[in-house]
VEXKOLRO-235258 format. One record per residue (C-alpha): x, y, z. Coordinates in Angstrom, 1 decimal. Layout:
X; Y; Z
...
END
This chain:
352.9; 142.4; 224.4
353.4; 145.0; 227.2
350.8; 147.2; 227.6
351.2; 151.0; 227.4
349.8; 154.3; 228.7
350.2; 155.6; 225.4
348.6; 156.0; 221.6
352.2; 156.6; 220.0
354.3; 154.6; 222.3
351.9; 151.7; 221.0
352.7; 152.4; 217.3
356.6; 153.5; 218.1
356.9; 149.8; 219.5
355.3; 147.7; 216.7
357.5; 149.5; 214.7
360.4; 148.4; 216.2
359.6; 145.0; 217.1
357.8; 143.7; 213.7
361.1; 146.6; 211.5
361.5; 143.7; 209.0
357.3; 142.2; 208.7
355.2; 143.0; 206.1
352.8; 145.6; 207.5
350.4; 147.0; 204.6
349.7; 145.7; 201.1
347.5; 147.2; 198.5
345.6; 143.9; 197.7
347.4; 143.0; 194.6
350.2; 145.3; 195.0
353.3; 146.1; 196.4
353.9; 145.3; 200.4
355.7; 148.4; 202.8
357.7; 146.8; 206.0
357.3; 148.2; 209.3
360.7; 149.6; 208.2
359.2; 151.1; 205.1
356.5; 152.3; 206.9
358.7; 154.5; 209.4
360.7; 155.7; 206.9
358.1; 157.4; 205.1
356.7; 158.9; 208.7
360.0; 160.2; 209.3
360.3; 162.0; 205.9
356.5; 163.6; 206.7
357.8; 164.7; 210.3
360.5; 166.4; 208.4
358.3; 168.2; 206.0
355.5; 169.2; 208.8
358.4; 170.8; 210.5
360.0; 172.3; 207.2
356.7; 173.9; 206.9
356.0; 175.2; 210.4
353.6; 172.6; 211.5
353.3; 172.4; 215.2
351.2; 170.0; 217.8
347.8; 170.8; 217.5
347.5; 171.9; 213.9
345.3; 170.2; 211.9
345.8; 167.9; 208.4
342.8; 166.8; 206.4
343.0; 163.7; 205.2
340.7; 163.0; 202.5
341.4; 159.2; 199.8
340.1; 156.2; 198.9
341.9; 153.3; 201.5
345.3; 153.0; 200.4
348.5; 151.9; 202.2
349.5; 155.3; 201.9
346.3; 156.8; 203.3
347.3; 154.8; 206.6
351.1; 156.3; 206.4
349.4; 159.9; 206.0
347.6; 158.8; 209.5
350.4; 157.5; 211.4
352.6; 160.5; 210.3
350.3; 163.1; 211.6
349.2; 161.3; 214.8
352.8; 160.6; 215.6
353.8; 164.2; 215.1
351.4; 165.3; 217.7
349.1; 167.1; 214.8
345.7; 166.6; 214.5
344.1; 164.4; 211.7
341.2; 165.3; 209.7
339.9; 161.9; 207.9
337.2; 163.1; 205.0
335.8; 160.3; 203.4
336.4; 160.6; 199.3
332.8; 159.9; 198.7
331.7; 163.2; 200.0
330.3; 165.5; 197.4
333.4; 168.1; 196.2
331.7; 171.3; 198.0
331.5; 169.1; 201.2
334.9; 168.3; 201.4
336.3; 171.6; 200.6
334.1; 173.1; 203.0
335.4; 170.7; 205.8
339.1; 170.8; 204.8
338.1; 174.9; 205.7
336.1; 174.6; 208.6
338.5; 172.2; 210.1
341.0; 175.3; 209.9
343.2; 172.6; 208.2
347.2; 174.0; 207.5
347.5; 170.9; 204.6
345.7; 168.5; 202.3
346.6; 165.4; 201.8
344.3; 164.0; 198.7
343.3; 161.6; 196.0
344.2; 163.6; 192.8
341.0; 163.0; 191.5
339.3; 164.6; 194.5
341.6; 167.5; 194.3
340.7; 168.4; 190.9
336.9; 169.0; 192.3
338.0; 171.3; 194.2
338.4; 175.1; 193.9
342.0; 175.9; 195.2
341.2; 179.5; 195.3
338.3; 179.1; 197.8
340.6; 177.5; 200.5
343.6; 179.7; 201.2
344.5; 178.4; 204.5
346.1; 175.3; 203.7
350.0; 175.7; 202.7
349.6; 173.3; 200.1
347.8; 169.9; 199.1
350.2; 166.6; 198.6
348.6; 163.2; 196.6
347.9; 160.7; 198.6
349.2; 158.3; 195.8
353.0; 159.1; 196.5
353.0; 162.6; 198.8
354.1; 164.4; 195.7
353.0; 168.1; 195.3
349.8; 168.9; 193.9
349.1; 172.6; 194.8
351.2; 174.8; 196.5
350.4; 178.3; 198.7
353.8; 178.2; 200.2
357.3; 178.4; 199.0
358.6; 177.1; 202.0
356.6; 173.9; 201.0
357.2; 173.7; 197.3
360.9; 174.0; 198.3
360.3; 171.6; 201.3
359.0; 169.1; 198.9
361.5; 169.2; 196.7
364.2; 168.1; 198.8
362.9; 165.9; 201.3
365.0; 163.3; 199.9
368.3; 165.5; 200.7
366.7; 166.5; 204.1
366.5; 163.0; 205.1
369.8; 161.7; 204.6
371.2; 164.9; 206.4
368.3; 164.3; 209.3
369.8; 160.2; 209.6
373.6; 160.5; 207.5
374.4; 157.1; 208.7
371.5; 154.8; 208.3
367.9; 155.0; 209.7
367.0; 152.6; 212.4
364.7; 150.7; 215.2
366.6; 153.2; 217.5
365.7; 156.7; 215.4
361.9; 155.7; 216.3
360.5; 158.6; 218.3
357.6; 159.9; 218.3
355.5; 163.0; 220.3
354.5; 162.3; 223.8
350.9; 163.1; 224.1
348.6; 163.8; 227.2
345.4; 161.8; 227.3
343.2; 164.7; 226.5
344.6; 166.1; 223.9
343.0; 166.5; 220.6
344.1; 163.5; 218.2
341.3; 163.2; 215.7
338.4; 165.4; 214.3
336.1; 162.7; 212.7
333.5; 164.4; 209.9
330.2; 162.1; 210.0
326.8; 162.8; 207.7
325.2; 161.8; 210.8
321.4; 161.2; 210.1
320.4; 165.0; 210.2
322.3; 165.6; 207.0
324.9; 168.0; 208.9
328.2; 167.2; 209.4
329.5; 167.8; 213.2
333.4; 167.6; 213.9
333.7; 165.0; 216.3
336.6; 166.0; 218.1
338.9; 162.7; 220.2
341.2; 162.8; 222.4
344.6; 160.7; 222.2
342.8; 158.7; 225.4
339.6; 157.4; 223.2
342.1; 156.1; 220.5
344.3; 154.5; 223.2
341.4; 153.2; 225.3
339.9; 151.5; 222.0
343.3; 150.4; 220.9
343.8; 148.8; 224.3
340.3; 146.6; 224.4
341.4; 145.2; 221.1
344.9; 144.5; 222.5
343.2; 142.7; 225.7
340.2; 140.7; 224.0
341.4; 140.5; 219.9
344.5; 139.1; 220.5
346.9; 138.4; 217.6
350.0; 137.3; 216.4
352.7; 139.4; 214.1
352.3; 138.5; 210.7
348.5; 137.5; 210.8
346.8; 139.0; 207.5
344.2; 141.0; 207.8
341.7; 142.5; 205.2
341.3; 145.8; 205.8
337.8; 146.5; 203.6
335.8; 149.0; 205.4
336.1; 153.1; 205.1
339.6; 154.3; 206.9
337.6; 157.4; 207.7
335.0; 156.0; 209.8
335.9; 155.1; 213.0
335.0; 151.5; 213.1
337.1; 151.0; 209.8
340.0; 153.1; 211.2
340.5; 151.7; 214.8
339.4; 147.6; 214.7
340.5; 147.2; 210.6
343.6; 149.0; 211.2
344.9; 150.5; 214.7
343.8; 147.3; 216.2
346.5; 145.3; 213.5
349.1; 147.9; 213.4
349.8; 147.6; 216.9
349.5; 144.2; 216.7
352.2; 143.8; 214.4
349.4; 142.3; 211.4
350.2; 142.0; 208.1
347.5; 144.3; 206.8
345.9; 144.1; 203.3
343.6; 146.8; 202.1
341.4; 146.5; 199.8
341.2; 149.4; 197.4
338.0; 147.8; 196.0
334.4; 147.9; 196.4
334.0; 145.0; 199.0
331.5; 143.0; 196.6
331.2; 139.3; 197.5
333.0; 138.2; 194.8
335.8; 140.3; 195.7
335.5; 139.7; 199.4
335.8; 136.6; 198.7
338.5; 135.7; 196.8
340.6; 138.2; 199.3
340.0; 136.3; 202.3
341.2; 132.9; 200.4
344.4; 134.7; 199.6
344.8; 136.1; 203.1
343.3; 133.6; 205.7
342.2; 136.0; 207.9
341.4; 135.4; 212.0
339.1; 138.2; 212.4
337.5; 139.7; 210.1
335.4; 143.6; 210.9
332.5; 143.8; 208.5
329.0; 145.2; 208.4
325.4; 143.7; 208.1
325.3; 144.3; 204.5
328.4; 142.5; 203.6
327.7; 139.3; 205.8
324.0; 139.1; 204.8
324.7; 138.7; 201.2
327.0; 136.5; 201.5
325.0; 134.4; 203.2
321.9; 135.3; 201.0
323.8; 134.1; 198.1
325.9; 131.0; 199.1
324.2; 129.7; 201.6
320.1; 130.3; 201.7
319.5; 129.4; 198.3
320.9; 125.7; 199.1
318.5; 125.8; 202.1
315.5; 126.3; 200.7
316.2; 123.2; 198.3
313.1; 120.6; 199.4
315.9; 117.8; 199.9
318.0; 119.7; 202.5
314.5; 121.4; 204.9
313.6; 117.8; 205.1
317.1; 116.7; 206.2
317.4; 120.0; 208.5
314.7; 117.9; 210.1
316.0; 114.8; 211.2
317.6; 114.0; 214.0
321.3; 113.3; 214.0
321.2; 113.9; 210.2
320.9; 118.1; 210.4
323.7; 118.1; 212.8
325.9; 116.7; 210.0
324.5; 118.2; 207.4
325.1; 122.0; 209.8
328.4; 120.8; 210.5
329.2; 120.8; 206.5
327.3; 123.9; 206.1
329.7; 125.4; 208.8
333.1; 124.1; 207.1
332.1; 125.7; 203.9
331.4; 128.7; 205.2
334.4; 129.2; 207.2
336.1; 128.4; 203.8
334.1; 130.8; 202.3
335.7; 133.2; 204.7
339.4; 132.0; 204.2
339.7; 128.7; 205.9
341.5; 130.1; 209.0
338.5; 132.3; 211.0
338.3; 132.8; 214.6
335.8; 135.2; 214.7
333.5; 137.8; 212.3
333.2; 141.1; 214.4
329.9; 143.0; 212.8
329.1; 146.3; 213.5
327.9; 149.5; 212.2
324.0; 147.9; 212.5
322.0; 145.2; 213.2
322.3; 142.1; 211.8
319.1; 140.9; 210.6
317.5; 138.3; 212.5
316.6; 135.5; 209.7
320.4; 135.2; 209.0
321.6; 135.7; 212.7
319.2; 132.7; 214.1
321.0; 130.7; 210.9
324.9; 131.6; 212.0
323.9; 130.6; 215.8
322.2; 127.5; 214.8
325.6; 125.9; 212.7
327.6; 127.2; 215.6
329.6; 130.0; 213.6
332.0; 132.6; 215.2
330.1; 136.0; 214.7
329.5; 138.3; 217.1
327.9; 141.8; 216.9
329.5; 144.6; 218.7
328.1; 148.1; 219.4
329.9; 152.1; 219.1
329.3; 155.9; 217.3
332.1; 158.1; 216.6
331.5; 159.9; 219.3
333.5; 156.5; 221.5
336.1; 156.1; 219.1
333.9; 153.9; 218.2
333.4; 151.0; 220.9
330.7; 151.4; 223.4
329.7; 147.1; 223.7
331.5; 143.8; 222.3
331.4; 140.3; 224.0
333.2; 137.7; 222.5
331.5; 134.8; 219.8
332.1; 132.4; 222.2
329.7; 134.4; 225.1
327.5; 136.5; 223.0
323.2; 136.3; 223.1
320.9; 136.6; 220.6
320.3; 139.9; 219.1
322.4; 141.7; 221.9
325.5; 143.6; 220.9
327.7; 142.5; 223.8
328.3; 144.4; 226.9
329.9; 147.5; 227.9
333.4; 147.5; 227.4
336.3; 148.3; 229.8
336.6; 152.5; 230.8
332.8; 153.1; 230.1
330.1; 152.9; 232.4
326.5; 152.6; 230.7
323.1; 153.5; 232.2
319.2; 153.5; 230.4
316.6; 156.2; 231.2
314.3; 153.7; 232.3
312.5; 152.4; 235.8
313.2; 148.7; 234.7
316.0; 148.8; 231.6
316.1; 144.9; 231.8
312.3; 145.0; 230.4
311.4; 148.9; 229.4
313.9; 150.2; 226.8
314.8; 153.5; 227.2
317.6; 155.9; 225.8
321.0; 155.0; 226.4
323.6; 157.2; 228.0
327.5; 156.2; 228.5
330.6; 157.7; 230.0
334.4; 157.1; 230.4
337.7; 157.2; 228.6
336.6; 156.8; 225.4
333.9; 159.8; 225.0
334.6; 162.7; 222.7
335.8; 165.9; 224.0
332.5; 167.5; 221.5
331.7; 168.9; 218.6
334.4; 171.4; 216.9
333.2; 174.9; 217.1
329.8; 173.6; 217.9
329.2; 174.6; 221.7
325.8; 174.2; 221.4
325.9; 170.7; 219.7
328.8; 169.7; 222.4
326.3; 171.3; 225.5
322.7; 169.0; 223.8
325.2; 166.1; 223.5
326.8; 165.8; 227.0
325.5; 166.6; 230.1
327.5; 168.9; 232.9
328.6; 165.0; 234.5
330.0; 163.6; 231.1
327.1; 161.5; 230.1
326.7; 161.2; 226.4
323.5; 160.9; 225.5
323.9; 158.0; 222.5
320.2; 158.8; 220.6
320.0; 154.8; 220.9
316.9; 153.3; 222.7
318.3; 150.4; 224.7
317.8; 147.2; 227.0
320.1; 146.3; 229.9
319.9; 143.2; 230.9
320.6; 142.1; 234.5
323.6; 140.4; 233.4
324.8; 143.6; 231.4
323.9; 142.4; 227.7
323.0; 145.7; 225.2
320.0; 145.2; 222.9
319.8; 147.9; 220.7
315.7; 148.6; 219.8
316.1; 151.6; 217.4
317.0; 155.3; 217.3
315.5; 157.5; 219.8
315.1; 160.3; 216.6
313.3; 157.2; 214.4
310.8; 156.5; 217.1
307.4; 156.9; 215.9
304.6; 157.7; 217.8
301.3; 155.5; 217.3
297.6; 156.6; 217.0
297.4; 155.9; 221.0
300.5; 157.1; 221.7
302.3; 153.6; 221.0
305.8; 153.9; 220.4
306.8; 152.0; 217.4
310.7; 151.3; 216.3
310.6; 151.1; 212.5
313.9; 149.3; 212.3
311.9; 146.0; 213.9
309.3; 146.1; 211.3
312.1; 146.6; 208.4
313.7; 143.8; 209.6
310.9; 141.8; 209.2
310.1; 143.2; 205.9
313.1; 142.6; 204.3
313.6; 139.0; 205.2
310.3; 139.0; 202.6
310.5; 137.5; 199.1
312.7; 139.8; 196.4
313.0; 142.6; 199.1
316.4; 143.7; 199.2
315.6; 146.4; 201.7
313.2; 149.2; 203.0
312.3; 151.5; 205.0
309.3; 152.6; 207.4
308.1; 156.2; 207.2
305.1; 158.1; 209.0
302.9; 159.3; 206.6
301.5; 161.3; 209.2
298.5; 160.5; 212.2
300.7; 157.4; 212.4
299.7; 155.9; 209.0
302.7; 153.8; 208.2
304.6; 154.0; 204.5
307.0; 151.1; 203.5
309.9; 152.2; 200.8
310.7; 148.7; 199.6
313.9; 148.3; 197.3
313.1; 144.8; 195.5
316.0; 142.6; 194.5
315.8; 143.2; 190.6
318.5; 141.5; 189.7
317.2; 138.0; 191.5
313.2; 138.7; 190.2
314.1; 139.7; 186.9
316.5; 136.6; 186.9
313.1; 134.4; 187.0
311.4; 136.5; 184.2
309.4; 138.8; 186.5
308.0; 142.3; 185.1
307.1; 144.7; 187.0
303.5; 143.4; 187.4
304.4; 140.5; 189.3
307.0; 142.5; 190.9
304.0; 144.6; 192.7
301.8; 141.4; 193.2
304.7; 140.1; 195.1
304.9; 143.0; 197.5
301.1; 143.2; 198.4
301.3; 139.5; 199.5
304.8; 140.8; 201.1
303.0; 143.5; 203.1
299.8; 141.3; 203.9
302.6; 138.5; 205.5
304.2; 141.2; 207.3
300.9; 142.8; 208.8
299.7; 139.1; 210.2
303.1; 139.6; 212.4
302.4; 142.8; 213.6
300.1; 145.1; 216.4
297.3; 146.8; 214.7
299.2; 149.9; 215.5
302.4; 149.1; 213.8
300.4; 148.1; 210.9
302.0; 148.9; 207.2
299.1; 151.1; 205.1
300.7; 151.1; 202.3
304.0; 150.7; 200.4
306.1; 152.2; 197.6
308.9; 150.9; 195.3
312.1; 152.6; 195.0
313.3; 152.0; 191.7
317.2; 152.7; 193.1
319.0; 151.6; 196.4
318.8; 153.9; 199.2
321.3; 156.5; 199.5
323.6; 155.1; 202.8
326.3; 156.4; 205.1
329.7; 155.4; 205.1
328.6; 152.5; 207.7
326.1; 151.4; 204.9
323.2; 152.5; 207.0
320.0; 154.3; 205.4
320.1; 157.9; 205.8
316.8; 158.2; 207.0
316.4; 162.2; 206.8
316.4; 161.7; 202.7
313.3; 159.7; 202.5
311.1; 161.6; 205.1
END
């Protein structure tokens, strides 16, 4: 494929070279065309313009993953407006309160959402449309009630012959324009606009073009949240452009369901999280492991290279038979499971980003990837660690480049503590650089606690420990103050009480827990004590803890 200099000349030619492919299908229902697709962009163009829309005003975005939800994205990045992705799973104030402070001029939304909300408290907007079919919901405008109406009418009079590869053209942005204003809950509990320019999208668009390479009609299952940025530009962008036949799932991604999807699609990559591989794993795969037959063939020679060499074929069936490679992002992938995937040779890899890049910051390939690093720095960034020796002292990691935010909307102040006066972002990660340019992520600058001697100690190290622990499903290390360390353990209920445990042997099984962990740790990262949560932690979109809750 010819590269381009250009977001929308990117989508403008995979629509015209893949017009009669299948390019999204609701898992289990119907399938658009490239064709279909441009269609329905053209008919949104129409309306936008109907309705006095111009480049640079903003659309909130706010569904469950849908084809349509990817049709609402393409119409308003093509147009040269500015999207506004709002995850559906944000609380109803929070969502009318960004659709407001996003100075948003229409809504495009899951009915359900919509009828959260309080019309009267957001005046701004001409009107909200269903993300279902872009049929009216609430109108402020009789320009768009009318609008609406007869799109049908305005398009055949906008393309009286017939609509084709040809009629395919969309606004020609510069590089620094706003595209995207990306809402994130963050881990302080605030949501901060991050505001991208055409460039990040292009720039992260064009690393998948150079080192994901596929072919037109490959499936892809597109599982993780549209509004996020890792969901948005590697499970869809990425595939679009590429001409992928993409299947979204409008599910929650349990195994089961995961699963059976990838056996219908056959899937080369597949973009996932932590959470999602581990279980998997933890399910299908550890259980048969621990069995005394298979650790005492894992131990002889010749044999446990067979016996790894089945384990690999069925898990690659597991995944759909056809996988290249697993890209996991969004956190780290605990080590217990990781030392397993490298050992039987499979195709994972762990890649690094925030919002703030659009998302990518680090990726290397399966085949070239190290243990526990999340790749190196990817093209149009340059990468540097506050520290005298980054190979050996972590310190906080700082990038630059194409792909970095232009800053917080209406947040100066945010925007000024973010990036310096050169255009370093400061990333809040604490970081190794090896001399060979592999990232090892150690743990949040914000989570680092401070030690009775002034130790610095990375909770996310001793969780990962922790919850590679009998019937801990996961936890969480909090300061208790004077550098007494807490442990909020979520126990796998449904696997202990599957054996008959109550909740006395539940708690016997954590103190031996927390005593195994402590024989693996300093004195100073010590855990004092521990308590059970009796619900899973609350998470982020990316299925990370958010921290700030439990403190």
């Amino acid at each position: 494929m010819e590269a381009r200099e250009s977001l929308n000349e990117y989508f403008r030619d995979s629509i015209r070279r893949n017009w009669n492919l299948p390019a999204f299908t609701d898992l289990g229902a119907t399938t658009m065309t490239y064709k279909d697709v441009a269609r329905k962009i053209a008919k949104l163009h129409i309306l936008y313009k109907e309705i006095g829309i111009v480049p640079g005003d903003k659309v909130a975005l706010c569904g469950k993953n849908s084809s349509q939800w990817c049709v609402a994205f393409l119409a308003t990045v093509t147009y040269g407006a500015v999207i506004v992705p709002i995850l559906a799973d944000f609380k109803p104030d929070n969502i009318q309160h960004l659709i407001n402070h996003s100075d948003a001029k229409l809504a495009i939304i899951d009915e359900a959402v919509w009828e959260a909300l309080n019309p009267d408290g957001m005046t701004r907007i001409s009107g909200a449309l269903c993300t279902r079919d872009f049929s009216l919901i609430h109108s402020n405008d009789e320009k768009l009630t009318h609008t609406r109406a007869h799109l049908n009418e305005l398009f055949g009079q906008a393309y009286p012959d017939r609509f084709t590869p040809e009629d395919v053209n969309y606004y020609k942005e510069d590089n620094d324009e706003l595209c995207l204003i990306s809402y994130t809950s963050g881990s302080t509990g605030f949501s901060k606009g991050v505001m991208l320019p055409y460039r990040s999208l292009w720039s992260n668009v064009r690393y998948c073009m150079d080192y994901l390479p596929s072919d037109p009609g490959d499936g892809v299952v597109c599982m993780l949240p549209l509004a996020h940025m890792y969901g948005l530009t590697i499970d869809m962008l990425r595939p679009f452009v590429s001409g992928n036949h993409i299947h979204v799932l409008t599910r929650t991604p349990s195994p089961r369901i995961l699963v059976e999807a990838f056996a219908q699609v056959r899937p080369r990559y597949i973009v996932a999280v932590p959470l999602i591989i581990e279980k998997i794993i933890r399910t299908r795969v550890f259980p048969l492991l621990e069995k005394p037959l298979m650790k005492l063939m894992l131990m002889v020679p010749f044999v446990d290279d067979r016996l790894l060499a089945r384990i690999l074929d069925r898990l690659k069936e597991t995944f759909g038979g056809n996988l290249q490679e697993i890209i996991i992002g969004g956190a780290a992938l605990n080590k217990d499971v990781e030392r397993f995937l490298r050992r039987c040779n499979f195709p994972y890899t762990v890649g690094y980003g925030m919002t703030e890049c659009g998302p990518l910051i680090a990726y290397a390939p399966c085949t070239n990837n190290r243990m526990a690093s999340c790749g190196r720095i990817v093209d149009r960034i340059e990468a540097k660690v506050s520290s005298p020796n980054p190979a050996s002292v972590p310190g906080i990691l700082y990038v630059k480049g194409t792909n970095v935010m232009l800053g917080y909307y209406k947040n100066p102040e945010a925007t000024a503590e973010a990036i310096d006066d050169d255009g370093w972002l400061c990333t809040g990660d604490i970081c190794n650089l090896d001399e060979e340019g592999f990232l090892y992520v150690r743990g949040r600058d914000k989570n680092m606690i401070l030690g009775p001697s002034g130790q610095n100690i990375y909770p996310e190290e001793i969780e990962d420990k922790l919850n590679n622990l009998p019937y801990v499903s996961e936890s969480l290390i909090v300061d208790s103050g004077a550098g007494r360390l807490v442990a909020l353990i979520f126990p796998d209920l449904e696997a202990a009480q599957s054996q008959g445990f109550t909740d006395s042997d539940i708690e016997k099984i954590m103190d031996e827990n927390i005593r195994t962990l402590n024989e693996s740790l300093p004195g100073y990262s010590q855990v004092q004590s521990y308590r059970i949560q009796q619900e899973e932690f609350e998470k982020t979109p990316k299925r990370s803890i958010k921290r700030y809750l439990y403190k």
